[in-house]
N, C-alpha and C positions, 0 to 999 in steps of 0.2 A: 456267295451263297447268302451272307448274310444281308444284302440287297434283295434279291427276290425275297427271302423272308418277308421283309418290309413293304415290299409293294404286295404279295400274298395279304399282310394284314390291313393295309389298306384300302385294295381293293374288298376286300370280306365288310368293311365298314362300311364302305362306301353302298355296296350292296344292300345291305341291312336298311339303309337309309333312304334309297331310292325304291326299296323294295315297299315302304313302309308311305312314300307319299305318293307313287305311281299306280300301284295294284289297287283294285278296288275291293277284290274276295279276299276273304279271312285267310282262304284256303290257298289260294296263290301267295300272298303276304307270306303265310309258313312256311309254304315250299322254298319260298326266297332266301327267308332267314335263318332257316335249317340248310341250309347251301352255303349262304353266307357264314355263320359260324363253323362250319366244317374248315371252308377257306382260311377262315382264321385259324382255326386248332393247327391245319397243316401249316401255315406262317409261322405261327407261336415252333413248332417243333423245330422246323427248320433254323431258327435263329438260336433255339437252345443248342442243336446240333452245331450248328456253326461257333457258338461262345464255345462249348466246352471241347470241341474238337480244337480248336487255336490252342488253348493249354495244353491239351496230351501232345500239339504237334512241338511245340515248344519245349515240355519234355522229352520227347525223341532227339530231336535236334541238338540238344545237347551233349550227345556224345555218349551219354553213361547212361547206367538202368540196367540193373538186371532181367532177365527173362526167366 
């Protein structure tokens, strides 16, 4: 998971940036870049979901823990 994260926020960059020297409308330009930040926000989550999901799995796995 936390690979696609990665390529998620990559790809959102990469977009922003092609978005920025390819379109020539203002208007298309925003459409791009309010897409591409979306991409990212979903990348960013993903990777926080993956970092803090490894810890809780890691406390499971250990055997103990009340419920």
């Amino acid at each position: 998971m936390k690979l696609v994260g990665f390529g998620l926020l990559l790809s959102g960059w990469a977009l922003v940036v092609l978005a920025l020297i390819l379109l020539p409308s203002q208007a298309e330009r925003g459409a791009f870049v309010a897409a591409a930040v979306l991409i990212e926000v979903l990348g960013l989550g993903l990777e926080l979901r993956a970092h803090r999901g490894g810890e809780r799995g890691a406390d499971r796995g250990a055997g103990g823990g009340a419920r």
